[in-house]
N, C-alpha and C positions, 0 to 999 in steps of 0.2 A: 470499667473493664473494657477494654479495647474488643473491637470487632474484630474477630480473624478472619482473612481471606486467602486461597489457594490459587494460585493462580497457574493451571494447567498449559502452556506453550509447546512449540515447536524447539525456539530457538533462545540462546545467551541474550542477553540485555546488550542491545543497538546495533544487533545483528542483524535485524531482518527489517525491512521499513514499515511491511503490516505491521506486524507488534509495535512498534515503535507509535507509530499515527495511531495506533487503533486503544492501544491497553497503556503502553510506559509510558506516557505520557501524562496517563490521572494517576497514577498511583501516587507522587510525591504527594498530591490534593488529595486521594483519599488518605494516606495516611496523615496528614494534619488535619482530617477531620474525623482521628478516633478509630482508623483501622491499622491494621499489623498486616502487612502482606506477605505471603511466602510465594517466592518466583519458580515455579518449575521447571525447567526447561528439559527438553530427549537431549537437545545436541551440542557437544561442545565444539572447542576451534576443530579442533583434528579431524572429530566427525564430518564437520563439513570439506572439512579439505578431499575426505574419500567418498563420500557419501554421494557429491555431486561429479564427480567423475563419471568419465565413459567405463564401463565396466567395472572392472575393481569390484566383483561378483564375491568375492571370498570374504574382501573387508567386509562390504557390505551387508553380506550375511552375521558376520560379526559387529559390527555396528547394529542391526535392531533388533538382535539376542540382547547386548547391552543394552541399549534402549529399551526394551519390554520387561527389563528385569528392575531397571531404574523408575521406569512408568508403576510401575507393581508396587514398589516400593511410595513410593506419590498420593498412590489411590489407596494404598491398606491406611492411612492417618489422617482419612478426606473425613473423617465423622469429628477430628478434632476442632471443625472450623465452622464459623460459622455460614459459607457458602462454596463454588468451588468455581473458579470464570474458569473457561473453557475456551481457548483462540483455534478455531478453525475444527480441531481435530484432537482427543486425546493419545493419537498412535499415527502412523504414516503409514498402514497397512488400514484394509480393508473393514477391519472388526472395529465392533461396538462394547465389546467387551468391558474397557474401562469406564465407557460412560455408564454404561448398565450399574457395574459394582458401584459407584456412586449413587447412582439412584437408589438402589434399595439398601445404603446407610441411609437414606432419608435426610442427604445433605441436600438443600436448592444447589441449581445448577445454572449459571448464566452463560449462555455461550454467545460467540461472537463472530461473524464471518465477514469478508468484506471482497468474496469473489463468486463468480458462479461455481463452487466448488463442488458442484454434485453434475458437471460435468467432468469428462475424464481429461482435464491439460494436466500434463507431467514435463516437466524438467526435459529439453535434450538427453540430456546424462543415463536419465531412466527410463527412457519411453518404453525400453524392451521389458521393463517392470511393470509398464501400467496394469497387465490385468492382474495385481494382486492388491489395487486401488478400492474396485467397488465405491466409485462418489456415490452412488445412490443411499450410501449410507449419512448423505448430510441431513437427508429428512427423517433419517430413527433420532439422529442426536437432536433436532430442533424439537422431535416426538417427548424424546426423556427430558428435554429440558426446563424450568422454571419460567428463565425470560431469555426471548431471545432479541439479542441486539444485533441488527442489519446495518450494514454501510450506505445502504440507499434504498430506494422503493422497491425497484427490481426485486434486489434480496428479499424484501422482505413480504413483499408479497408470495413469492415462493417459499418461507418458511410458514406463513400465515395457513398452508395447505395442512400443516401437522402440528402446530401448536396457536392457540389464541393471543397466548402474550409475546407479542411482536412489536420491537421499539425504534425506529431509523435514530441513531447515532453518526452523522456523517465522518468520514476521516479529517482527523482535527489538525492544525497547526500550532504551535508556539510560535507566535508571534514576537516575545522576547529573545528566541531563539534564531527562527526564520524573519530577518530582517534588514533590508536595503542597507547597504555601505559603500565606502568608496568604491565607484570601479577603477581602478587604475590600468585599466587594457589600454593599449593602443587607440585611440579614436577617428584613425584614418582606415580602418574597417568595421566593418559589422558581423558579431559572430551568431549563428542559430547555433544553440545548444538543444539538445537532451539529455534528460537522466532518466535512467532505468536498472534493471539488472539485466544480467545474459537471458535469464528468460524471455524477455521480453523486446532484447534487439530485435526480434524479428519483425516488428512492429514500427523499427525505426526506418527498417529497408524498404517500408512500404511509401519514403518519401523520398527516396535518393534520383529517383528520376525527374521530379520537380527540382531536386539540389541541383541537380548536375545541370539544368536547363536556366538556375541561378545563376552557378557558375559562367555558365557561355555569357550572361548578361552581364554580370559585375565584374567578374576575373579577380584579381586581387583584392578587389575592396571588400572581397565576403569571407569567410571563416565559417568551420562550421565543427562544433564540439562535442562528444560523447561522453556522458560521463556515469563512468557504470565501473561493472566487477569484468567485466574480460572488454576487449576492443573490438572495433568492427573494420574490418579490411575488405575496401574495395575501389577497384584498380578505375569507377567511371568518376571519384571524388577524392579530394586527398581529406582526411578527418583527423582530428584532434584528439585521441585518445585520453582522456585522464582518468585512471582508477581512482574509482568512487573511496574516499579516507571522510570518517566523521568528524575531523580533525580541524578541515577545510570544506568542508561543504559548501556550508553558505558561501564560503569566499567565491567559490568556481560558479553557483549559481551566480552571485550578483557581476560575473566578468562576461555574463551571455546579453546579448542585446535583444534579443527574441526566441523566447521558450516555445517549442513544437512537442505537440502530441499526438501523432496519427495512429488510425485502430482502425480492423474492419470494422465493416458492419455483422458484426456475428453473435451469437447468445452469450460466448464468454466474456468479450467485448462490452455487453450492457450490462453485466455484473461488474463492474469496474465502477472504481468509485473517486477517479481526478485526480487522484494524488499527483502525478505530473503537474500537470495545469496547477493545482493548489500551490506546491512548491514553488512554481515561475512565480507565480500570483504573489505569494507572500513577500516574496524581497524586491516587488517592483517592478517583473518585468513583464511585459506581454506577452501573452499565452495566443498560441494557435492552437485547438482543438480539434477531431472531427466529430461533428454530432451524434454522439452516439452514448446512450443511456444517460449517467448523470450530468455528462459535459453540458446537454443542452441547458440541464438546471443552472449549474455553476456560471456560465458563459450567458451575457445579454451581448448579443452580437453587437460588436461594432460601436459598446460603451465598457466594458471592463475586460474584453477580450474578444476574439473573433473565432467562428464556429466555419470550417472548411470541410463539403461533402465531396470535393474529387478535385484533380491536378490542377485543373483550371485555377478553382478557387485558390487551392493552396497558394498556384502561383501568383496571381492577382494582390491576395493580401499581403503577403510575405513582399513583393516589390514595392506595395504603398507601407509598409511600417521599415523597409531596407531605407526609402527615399526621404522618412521624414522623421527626425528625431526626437522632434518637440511631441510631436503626435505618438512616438514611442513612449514617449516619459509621461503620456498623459494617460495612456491605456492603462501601463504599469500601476502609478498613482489608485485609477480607480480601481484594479486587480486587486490592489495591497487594503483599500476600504472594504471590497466584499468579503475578504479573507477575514479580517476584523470582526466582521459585525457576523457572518454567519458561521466559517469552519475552523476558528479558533478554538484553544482551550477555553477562553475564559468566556466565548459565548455560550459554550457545551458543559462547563463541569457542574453547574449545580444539576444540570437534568440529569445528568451521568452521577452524580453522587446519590440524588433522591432514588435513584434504580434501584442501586444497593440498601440503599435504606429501608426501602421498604420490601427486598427479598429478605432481610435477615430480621426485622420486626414481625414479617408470617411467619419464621421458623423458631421465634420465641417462643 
């Protein structure tokens, strides 16, 4: 008899890159090894088309009526399974409600986080919503739940405060997926790319002043690429806008010559768990980081990628990997080894499959 599993989400399958890196990506490996999964998700296309909007207060209230009534619906048939994963949050409001009713069907509960999310960051679109958030509700769900799985130390030392079983799962890659191909770009420039989502441009603008000081050195020979869900306009660099399509991904990754990831130094910042730098790393290309939480793990300076704490630095490494190509292809190289051996699937799925195994063998 097959295992059933529930799988509690936010969002549709290859919508969001957490779920994607953190959960959809073992499931086709758990279910060829004896499980039946049910995907949950609150939010469809539509939802997101309003939901992340500036205001649209009215949708929005009708969006997580819908949502609470669909969640409800989820949670009344959690005792049909044999456990229930849990990504981030069973609700996008405040309450614990759903995790609760879970617990006391006496279903195990795995949940899974891969941000400081019991800090209050909300979306642009919603800030004027955040006080109906309450993150401090991330340490009742880590409380009610079985195992919990962290995206890195950080995490999980902070879940470790409310519950004892605590497991780092780092965010993983497919490698068969995520992987070096032709670049057929131009090769009389160099482009720095990024990818992210709108949340998180603001993190890109924290580099535009070392761009633009690229700029006055190279001029033409540099390039510089975004590749996300909205664009970024600004009048000191000219950018690349490409919306982010799962179509072409990897293509647009493997046409950057040097992958950036700049962060503050701040608490939500070391709940952060590479996925940038991962991505460069996996198809080849050289990651610039700022050291900050997991990066320092992922990154050995100046053998599979390079670790930049202010302008200086940024500038310094980014003009010695603009100036040498061989020396790019050789970063890349050893990025795409590290990706391999440690935040792949196939380094990660039997520990991630024994998890489950042995949540749903205590509830036999």
């Amino acid at each position: 008899m097959k295992k059933r599993i529930l799988y509690i989400v936010p969002h549709r399958m290859n919508r969001s890159p957490g779920q994607r890196f953190r959960c959809e990506h073992f499931i086709p490996y758990l279910q060829s090894s004896g499980y039946e999964i049910e995907y949950a998700n609150l939010l469809n296309a539509w939802d997101d088309r309003n939901f992340y909007k500036r205001r649209n207060y009215l949708l929005k209230l009708f969006i997580l009526i819908k949502s609470y009534l669909r969640r409800s619906r989820h949670v009344a048939r959690a005792a049909n399974y044999d456990a229930v994963f849990i990504y981030r949050e069973a609700f996008m409001l405040g309450t614990t409600r759903f995790e609760r009713k879970i617990k006391r069907k006496g279903v195990p509960v795995i949940f899974d986080f891969d941000d400081a999310i019991w800090l209050n960051d909300v979306s642009d679109a919603n800030k004027e919503l955040k006080w109906l958030k309450r993150p401090e509700k991330t340490g009742e769900i880590c409380a009610l739940s079985t195992l919990v799985i962290a995206g890195n130390q950080y995490l999980a030392d902070y879940a470790s405060r409310f519950n004892d079983n605590v497991v780092v799962i780092p965010t993983t890659i497919d490698t068969s997926y995520h992987k070096p191909v032709e670049n057929t770009s131009d090769a009389a420039y160099v482009r720095i790319g990024w990818t992210g989502s709108s949340t998180t441009l603001k993190h890109f603008r924290l580099l535009i002043p070392v761009l633009q000081q690229l700029r006055n050195t190279y001029g033409d020979r540099l390039k510089f690429r975004v590749i996300a869900d909205a664009p970024v306009i600004d009048e000191r660099i000219e950018i690349e806008n490409i919306p982010w399509k799962a179509k072409d991904e990897v293509q647009r990754l493997n046409e950057i010559d040097i992958g950036v990831m700049p962060l503050p130094d701040d608490e939500w910042s070391k709940g952060k768990c590479g996925f940038k730098g991962l991505q460069y790393m996996s198809v080849g290309v050289p990651a610039v980081m700022s050291p900050v939480g997991v990066n320092t793990e992922i990154i050995e300076h100046g053998k599979n990628g390079f670790l930049a704490a202010d302008d200086q630095e940024w500038l310094q490494i980014l003009k010695q990997l603009i100036d040498d190509a061989d020396f790019r292809e050789k970063i890349g190289q050893a990025g795409r080894e590290t990706i391999k051996a440690r935040y792949s699937i196939d380094a990660n799925k039997s520990e991630y499959l024994k998890l489950f195994d042995d949540i749903v063998k205590q509830n036999q």
